[in-house]
C-alpha positions in Angstrom: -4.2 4.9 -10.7 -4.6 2.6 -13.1 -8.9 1.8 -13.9 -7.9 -2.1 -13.4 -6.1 -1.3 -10.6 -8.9 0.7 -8.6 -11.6 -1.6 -9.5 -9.5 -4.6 -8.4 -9.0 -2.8 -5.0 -12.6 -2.2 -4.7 -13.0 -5.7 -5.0 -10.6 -6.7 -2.8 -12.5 -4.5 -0.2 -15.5 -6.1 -1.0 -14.5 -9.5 -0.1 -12.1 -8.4 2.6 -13.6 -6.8 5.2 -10.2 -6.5 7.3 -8.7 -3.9 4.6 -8.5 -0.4 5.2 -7.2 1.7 3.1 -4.2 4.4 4.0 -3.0 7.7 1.8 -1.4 10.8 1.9 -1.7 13.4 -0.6 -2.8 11.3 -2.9 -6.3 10.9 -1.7 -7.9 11.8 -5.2 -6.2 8.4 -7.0 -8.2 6.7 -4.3 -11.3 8.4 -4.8 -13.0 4.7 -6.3 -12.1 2.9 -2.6 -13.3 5.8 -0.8 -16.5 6.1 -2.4 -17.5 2.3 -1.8 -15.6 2.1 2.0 -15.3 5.9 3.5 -15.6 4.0 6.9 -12.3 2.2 6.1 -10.3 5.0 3.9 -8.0 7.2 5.8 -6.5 9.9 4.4 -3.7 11.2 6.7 -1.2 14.0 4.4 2.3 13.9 3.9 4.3 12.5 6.9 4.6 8.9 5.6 6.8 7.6 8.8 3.2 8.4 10.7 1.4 6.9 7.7 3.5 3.8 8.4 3.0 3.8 12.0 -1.0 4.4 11.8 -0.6 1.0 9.2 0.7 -0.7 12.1 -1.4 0.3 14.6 -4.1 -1.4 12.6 -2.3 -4.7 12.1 -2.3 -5.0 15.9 -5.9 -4.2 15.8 -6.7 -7.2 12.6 -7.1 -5.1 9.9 -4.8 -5.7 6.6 -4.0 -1.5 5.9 -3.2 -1.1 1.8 -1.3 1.7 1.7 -1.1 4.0 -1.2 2.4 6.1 -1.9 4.0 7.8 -4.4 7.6 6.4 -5.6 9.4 9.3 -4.0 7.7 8.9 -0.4 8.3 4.9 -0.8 11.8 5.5 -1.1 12.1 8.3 1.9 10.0 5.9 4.1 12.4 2.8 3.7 14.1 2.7 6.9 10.4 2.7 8.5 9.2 0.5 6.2 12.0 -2.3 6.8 12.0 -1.7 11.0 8.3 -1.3 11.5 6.7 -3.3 8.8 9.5 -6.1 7.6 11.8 -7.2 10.4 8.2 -8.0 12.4 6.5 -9.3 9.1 3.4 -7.8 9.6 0.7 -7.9 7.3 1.1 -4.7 5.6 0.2 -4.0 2.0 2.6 -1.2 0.3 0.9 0.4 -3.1 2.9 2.6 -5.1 2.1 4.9 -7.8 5.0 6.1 -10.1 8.2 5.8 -11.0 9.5 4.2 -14.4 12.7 2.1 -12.9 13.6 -0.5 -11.0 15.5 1.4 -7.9 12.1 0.3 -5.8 11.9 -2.9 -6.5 15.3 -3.5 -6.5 15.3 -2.2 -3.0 12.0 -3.6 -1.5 13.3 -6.7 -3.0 16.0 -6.6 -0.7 14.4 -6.4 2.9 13.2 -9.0 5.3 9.7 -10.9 4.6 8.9 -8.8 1.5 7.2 -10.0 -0.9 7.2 -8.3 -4.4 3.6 -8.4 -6.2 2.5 -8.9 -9.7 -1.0 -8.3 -9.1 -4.1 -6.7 -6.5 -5.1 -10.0 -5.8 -1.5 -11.8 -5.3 -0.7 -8.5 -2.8 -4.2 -8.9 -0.6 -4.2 -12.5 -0.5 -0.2 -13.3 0.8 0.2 -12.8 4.6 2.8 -10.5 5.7 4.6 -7.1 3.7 3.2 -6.9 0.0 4.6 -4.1 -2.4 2.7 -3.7 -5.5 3.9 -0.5 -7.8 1.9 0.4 -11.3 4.0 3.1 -13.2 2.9 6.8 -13.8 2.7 5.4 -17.8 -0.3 3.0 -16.6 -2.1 5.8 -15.2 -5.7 6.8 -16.3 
């Protein structure tokens, strides 16, 4: 992940104490977040339909889940993504690493209540579904 990108999330953290943070396999391009919040970082593998269901489950219980994916699970996980997060505009924060098109965007631009992101602190601060991507060519 980009190094302006982590330390922006860990300050997000820090001033938000509501965020958790959700990944899947890629637990070590979190490992900045999970050193300063391990209490709030959940790492729970590769089934991201259950990843977005656990990012629910802590919407209901006030907590604004960031959660980090890859381009190519984003993409599998649409449908869930649009039913459980978007039609229900819940305050879910989609972070996605990869990726060096538009297909994504183009497509998350496209469902209900999304809101596309320019920056860490644009994504955290709206209310309801953020999706922020930083390409694989950003990466540290």
């Amino acid at each position: 992940m980009k190094k302006g990108a982590r330390e922006k999330l860990v300050m997000a953290g820090k001033k938000h104490s509501k965020i958790v943070f959700l990944c899947g396999q890629q637990c070590d391009e979190s490992a900045e977040f999970l050193q300063y919040f391990a209490e709030r970082s959940f790492c729970l593998g590769t089934g991201w339909q259950n990843v977005i269901g656990v990012a629910v489950g802590f919407v209901i219980g006030g907590r604004i889940p960031v959660v980090l994916m890859n381009y190519d699970d984003v993409i599998a996980a649409i449908a869930q993504i649009k039913e459980n997060i978007c039609q229900p505009n819940l305050n879910v924060k989609i972070f996605v690493v990869g990726g060096d098109d538009k297909f994504d965007v183009s497509v998350m631009e496209c469902l209900p209540n999304m809101k596309i992101c320019e920056s860490v602190e644009e994504m955290v601060e709206s209310y309801g579904p953020g999706y922020l991507r930083i390409s694989k060519m950003v990466l540290s």
